[in-house]
C-alpha positions as CSV (number, residue, x, y, z in Angstrom):
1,X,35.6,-4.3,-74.0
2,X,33.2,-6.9,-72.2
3,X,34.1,-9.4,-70.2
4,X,31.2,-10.8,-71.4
5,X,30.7,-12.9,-75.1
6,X,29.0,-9.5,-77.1
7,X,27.0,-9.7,-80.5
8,X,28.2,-7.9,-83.8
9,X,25.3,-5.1,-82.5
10,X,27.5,-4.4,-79.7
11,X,28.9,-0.8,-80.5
12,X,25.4,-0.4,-81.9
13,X,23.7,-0.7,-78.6
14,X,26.4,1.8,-76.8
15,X,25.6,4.3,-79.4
16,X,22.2,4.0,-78.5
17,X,22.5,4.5,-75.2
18,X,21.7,1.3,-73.9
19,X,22.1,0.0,-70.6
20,X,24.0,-3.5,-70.6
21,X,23.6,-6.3,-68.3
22,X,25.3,-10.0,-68.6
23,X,22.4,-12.3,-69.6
24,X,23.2,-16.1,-70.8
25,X,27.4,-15.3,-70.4
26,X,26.2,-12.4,-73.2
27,X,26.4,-8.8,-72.6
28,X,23.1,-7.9,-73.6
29,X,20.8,-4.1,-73.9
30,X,18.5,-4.6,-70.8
31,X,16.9,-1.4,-72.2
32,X,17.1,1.8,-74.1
33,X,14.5,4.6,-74.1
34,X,12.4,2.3,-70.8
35,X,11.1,-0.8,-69.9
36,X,7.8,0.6,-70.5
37,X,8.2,2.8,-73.8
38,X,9.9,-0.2,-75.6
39,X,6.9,-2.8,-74.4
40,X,4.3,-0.1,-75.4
41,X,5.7,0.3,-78.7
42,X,5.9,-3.5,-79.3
43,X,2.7,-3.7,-78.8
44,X,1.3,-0.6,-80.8
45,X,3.8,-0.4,-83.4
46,X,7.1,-2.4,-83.5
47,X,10.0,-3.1,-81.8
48,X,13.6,-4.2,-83.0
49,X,15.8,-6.8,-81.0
50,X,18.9,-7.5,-81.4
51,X,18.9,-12.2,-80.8
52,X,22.1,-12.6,-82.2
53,X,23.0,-14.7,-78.9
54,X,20.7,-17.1,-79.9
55,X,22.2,-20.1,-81.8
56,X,21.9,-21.6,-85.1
57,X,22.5,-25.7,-85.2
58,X,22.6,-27.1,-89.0
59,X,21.6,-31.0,-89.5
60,X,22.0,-32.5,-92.9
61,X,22.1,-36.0,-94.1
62,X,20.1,-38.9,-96.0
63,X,16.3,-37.5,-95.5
64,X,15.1,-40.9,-93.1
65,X,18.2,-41.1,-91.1
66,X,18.2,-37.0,-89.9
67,X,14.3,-37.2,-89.3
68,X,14.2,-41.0,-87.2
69,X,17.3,-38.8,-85.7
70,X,15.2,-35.6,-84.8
71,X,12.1,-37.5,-83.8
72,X,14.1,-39.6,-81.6
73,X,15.7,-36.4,-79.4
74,X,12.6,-33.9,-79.5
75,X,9.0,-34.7,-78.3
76,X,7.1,-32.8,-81.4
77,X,6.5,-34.6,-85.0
78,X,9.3,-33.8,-86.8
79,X,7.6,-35.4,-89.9
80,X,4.7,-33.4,-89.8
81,X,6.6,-30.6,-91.0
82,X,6.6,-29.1,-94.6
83,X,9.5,-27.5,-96.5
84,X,9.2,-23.5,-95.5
85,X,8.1,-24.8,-91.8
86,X,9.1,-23.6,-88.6
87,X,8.2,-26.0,-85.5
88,X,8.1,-25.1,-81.6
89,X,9.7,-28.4,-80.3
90,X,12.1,-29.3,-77.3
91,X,14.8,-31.8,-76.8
92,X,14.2,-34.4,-74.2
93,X,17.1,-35.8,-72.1
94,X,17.9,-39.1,-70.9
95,X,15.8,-38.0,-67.3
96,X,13.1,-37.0,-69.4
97,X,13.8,-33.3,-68.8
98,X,14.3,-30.6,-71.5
99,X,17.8,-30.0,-73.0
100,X,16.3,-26.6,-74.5
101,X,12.8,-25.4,-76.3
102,X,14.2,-25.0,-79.8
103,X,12.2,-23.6,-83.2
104,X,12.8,-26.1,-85.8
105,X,13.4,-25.1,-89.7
106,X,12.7,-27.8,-92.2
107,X,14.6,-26.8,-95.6
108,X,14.4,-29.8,-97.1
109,X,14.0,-34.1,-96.0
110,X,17.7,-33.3,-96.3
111,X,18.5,-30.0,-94.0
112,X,17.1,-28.5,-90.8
113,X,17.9,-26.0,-88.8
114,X,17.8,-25.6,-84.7
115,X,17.7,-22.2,-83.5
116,X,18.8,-22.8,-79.7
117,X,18.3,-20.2,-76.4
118,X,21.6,-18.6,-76.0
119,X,22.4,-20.3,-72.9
120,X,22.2,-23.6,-74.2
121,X,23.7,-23.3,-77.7
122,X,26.6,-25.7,-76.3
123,X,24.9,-28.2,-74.4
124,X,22.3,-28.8,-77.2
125,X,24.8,-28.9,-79.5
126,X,26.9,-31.6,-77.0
127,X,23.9,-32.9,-76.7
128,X,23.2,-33.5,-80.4
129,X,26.8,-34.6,-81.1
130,X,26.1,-37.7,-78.4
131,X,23.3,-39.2,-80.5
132,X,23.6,-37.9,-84.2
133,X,23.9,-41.1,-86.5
134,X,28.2,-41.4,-88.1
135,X,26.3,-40.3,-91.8
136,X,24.8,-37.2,-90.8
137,X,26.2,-33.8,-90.4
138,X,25.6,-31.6,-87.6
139,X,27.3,-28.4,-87.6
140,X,27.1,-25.5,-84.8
141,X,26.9,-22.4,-86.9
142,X,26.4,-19.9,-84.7
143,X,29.5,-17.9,-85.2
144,X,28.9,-17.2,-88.6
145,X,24.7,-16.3,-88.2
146,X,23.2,-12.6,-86.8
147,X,19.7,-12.8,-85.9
148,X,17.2,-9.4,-84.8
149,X,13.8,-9.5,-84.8
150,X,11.1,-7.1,-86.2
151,X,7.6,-7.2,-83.6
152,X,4.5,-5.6,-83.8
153,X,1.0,-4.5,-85.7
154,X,3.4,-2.5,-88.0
155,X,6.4,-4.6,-88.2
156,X,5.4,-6.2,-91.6
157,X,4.4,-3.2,-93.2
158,X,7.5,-1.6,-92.4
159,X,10.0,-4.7,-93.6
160,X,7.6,-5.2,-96.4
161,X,9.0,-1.4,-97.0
162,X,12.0,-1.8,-96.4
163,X,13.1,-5.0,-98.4
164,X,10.5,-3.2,-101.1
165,X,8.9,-6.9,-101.5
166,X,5.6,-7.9,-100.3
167,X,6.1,-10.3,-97.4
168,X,2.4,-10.8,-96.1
169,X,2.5,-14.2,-98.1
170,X,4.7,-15.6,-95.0
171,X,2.5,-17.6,-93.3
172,X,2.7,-17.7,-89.4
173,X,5.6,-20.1,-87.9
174,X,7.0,-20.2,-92.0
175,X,9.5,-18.9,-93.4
176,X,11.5,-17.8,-96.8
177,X,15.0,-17.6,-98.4
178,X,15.5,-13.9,-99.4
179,X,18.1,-12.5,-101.3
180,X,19.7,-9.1,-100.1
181,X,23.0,-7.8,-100.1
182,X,24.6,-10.6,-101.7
183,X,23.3,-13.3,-100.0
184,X,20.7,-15.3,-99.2
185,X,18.6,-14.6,-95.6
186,X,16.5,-16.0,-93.9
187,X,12.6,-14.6,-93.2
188,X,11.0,-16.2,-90.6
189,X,7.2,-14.7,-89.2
190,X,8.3,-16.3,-85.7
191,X,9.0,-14.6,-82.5
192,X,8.9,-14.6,-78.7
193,X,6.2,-11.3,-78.0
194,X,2.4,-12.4,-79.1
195,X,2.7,-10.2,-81.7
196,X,3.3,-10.6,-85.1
197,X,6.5,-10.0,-86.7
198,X,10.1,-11.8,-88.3
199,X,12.9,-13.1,-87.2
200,X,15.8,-12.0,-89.7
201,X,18.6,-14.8,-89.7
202,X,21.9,-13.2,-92.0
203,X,25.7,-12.8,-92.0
204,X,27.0,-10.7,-89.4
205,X,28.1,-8.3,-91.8
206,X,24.6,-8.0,-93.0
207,X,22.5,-8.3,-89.6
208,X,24.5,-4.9,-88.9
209,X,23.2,-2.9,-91.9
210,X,19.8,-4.2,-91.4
211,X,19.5,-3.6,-88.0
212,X,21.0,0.4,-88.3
213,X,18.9,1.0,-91.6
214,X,16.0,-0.1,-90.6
215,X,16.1,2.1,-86.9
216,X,16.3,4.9,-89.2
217,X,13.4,3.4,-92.0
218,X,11.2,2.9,-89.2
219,X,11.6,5.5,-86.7
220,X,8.6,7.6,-88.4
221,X,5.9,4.8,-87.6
222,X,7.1,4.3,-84.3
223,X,9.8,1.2,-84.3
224,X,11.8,1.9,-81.3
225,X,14.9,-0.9,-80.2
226,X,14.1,-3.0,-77.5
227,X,16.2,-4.7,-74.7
228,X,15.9,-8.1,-72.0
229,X,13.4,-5.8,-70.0
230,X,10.2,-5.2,-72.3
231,X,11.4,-8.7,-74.2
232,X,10.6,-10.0,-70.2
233,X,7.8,-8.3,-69.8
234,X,6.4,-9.2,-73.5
235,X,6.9,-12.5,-73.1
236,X,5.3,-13.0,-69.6
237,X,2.3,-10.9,-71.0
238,X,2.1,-13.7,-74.1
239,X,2.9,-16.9,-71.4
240,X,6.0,-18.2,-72.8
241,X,8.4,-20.2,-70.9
242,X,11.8,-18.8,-70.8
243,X,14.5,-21.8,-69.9
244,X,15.9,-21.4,-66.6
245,X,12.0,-20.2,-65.2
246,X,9.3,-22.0,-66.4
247,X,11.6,-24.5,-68.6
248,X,14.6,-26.9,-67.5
249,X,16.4,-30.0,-67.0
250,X,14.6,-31.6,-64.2
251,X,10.9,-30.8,-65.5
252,X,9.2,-32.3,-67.9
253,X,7.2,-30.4,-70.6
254,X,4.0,-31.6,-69.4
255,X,5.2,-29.7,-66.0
256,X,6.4,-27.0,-67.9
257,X,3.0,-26.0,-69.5
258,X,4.2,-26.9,-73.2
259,X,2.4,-29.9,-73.3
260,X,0.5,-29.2,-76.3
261,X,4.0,-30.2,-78.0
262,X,4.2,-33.8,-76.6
263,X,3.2,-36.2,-79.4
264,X,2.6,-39.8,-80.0
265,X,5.2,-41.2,-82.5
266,X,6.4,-44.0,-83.4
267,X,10.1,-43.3,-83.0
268,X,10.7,-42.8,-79.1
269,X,12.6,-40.0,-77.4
270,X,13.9,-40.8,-74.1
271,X,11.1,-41.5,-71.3
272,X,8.8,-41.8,-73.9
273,X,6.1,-43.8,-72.5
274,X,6.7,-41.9,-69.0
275,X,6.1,-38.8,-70.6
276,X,2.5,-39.5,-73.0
277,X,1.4,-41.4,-70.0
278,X,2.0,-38.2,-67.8
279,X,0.2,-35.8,-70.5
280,X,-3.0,-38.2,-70.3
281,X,-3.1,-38.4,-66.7
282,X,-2.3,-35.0,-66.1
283,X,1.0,-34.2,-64.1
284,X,0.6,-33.7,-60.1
285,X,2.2,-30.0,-60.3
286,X,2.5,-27.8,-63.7
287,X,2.9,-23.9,-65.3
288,X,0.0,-21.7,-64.9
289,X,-0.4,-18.0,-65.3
290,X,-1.7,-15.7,-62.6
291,X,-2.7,-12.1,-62.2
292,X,-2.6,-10.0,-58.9
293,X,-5.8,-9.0,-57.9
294,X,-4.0,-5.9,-55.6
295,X,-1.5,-3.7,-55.7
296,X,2.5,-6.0,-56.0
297,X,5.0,-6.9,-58.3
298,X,5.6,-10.4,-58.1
299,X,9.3,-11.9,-59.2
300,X,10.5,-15.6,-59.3
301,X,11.0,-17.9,-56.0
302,X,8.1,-16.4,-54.5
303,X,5.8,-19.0,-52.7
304,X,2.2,-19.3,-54.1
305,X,-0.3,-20.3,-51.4
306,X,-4.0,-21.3,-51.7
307,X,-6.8,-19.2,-50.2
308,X,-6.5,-21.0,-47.1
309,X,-2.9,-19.8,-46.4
310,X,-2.0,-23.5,-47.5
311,X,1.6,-23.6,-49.7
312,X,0.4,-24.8,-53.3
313,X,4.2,-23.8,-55.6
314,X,6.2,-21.4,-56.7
315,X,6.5,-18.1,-58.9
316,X,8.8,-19.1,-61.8
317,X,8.1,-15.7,-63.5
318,X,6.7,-12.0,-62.7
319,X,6.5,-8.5,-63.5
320,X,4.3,-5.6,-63.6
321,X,2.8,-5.9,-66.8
322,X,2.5,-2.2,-68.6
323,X,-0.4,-3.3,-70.8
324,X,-2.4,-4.4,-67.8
325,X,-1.4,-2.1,-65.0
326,X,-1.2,-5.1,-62.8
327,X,1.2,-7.9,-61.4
328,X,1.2,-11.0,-63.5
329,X,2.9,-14.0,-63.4
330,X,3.6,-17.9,-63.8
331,X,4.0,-19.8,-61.6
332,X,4.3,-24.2,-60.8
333,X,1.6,-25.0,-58.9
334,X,-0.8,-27.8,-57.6
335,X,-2.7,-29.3,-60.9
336,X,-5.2,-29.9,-58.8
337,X,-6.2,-25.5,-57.6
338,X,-5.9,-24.9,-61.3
339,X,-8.8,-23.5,-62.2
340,X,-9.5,-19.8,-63.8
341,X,-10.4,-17.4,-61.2
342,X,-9.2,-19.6,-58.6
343,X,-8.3,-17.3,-55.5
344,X,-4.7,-17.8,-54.5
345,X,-2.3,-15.9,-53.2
346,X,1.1,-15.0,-53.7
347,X,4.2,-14.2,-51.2
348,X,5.6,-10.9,-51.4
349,X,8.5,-9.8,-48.8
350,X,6.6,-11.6,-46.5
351,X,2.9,-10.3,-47.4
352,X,0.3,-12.6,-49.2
353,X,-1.1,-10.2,-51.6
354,X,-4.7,-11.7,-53.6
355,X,-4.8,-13.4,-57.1
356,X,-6.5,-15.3,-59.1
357,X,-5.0,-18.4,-62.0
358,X,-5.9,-17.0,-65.5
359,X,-5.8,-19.5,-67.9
360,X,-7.2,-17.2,-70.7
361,X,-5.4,-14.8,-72.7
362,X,-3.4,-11.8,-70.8
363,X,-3.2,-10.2,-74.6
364,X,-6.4,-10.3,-76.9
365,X,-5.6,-11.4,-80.3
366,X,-1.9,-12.4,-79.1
367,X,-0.4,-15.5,-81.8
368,X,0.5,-18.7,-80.1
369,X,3.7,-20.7,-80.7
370,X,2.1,-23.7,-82.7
């Protein structure tokens, strides 16, 4: 057995042949059939992933003491959201850093759900627990909630198949109580790839039998399981931050190129007027995308240097991207150089190798967290 904390999928993965790596204290598939297979078929038909190391964080209370609660830890407005709604948001802390980047699920004025990034199930929850008002309930579910994602062009066809219920009615970032198997889960057209696709949130019991069934149901149009390596390689391709890289606790999300999320409100989360101020001004340094414009991989830590040789940041993300043939990237870098088509260059093993910022799309087409 692992060292590691594994997900109910566990044996699943072994049987498939997976390779295992410890990712977030969780012993995780890094891949199956390839890095490049899995990514391809993402992107051209669908791809399975087994999130159940994500967390789940239950808030319920009186409707206008959970939501001044919410508004006042996370920099998004919470009380824009309709029942059915998911939300991109982020917890603040008191520095003004990010605790996580969370999705939000608004059941009700009365419930909402925080799914959390593995890694920092406990310290949102801890978090949470230091600010949540005595009448409110917060509850880390986690335990008790399995979570795999379907993504791809052919990923709604094939659960609309397999639940035999139409699900094209689930709007982008909303989702829908479902009854299978005895229970009620959870449909959510969310996920982390710039493709389109579900999030399936169930008992463990449950996220089992889904996730075998439908690797048989969907073998014939091309669904193929997918590890950490392609869910990299996706992501970087789509420019989402992954906590630890583009996102953490001493950067702000103005820094961390989710600044699209910071909103005026009028109940303040912590550095409030630090952080609009910030957005309007522009911060000095923030996340930017680049593309190698010569032959490289790029990885993280890797310095980023102007055309002149002059040191302007640092990678926070990289990888050869397989629907590009190229190196790509993110990078924190000078606000000031950014620019798309600016020539920089990046450091790798001691060689400046060409590229440009690209502040445009990597993936045509690709859906953006809103």
């Amino acid at each position: 057995m692992s060292q590691w904390k594994t997900t109910p999928l566990y044996e699943e993965h072994k049987l498939l042949g997976a390779k295992m790596i410890p990712f977030g204290g969780w012993d995780m598939p890094v891949q199956y059939s390839g890095i490049i297979a899995e990514h391809t078929a993402t992107r051209e038909a669908a791809g399975l992933f087994d999130v159940s190391h994500m967390g789940e964080i239950f808030i319920e209370g009186q409707a206008d003491i959970i939501l001044g609660f919410l508004e006042s830890v996370t920099c998004n407005s919470v009380s824009s959201l309709a029942n059915g709604q998911v939300q991109y948001n982020a917890i603040i802390n008191e520095n003004g850093g990010l605790v996580d980047d969370i999705t939000l699920y608004k059941f009700s004025d009365q419930k909402y759900m925080i799914c959390a990034n593995a890694s920092n199930v406990d310290s949102v929850y801890e978090y949470l627990k230091k600010y949540v008002p005595s009448s409110a309930k917060l509850e880390n579910q986690s335990a008790s909630w399995h979570q795999i994602a379907i993504q791809g062009p052919k990923a709604d066809s094939i659960l609309s198949s397999y639940f035999k219920s139409d699900l094209s009615h689930i709007g982008y970032y909303k989702f829908v109580l479902f009854p299978f198997a005895g229970e009620e889960i959870i449909l959510s057209r969310t996920g982390y790839t710039g493709e389109d696709g579900f999030e399936i949130y169930s008992s463990n019991a449950t996220g089992v039998k889904i996730w075998k069934e439908l690797i048989e149901f969907g073998k014939n149009q091309g669904l193929l399981p997918v590890g950490l390596g392609a869910r990299d390689t996706l992501r970087i391709e789509a420019k989402y931050p992954l906590y630890g890289h583009e996102l953490d606790e001493n950067r702000s999300p103005n820094q961390s190129g989710i600044g699209w999320i910071v909103k005026e409100k009028q109940t303040q989360y912590p550095k409030y007027q630090e952080i609009i101020s910030e957005k309007k001004e522009g911060p000095k340094r923030k996340i930017v995308a680049f593309e190698l414009q010569e032959a490289g991989v790029p990885r993280e830590n890797m310095p980023v240097l102007d055309s002149n040789g002059k040191n302007i940041g640092i990678t926070t993300s990289g990888t050869f991207s397989p629907s590009l043939k190229k190196g790509i990237g993110l990078a924190l870098i000078d606000s000031e150089k950014i620019q798309h088509g600016e020539s920089i260059q990046i450091e790798i093993r001691g060689q400046a190798k060409s590229a440009i910022i690209f502040t445009q799309s990597f993936i045509p087409g690709s859906i953006r967290k809103n």
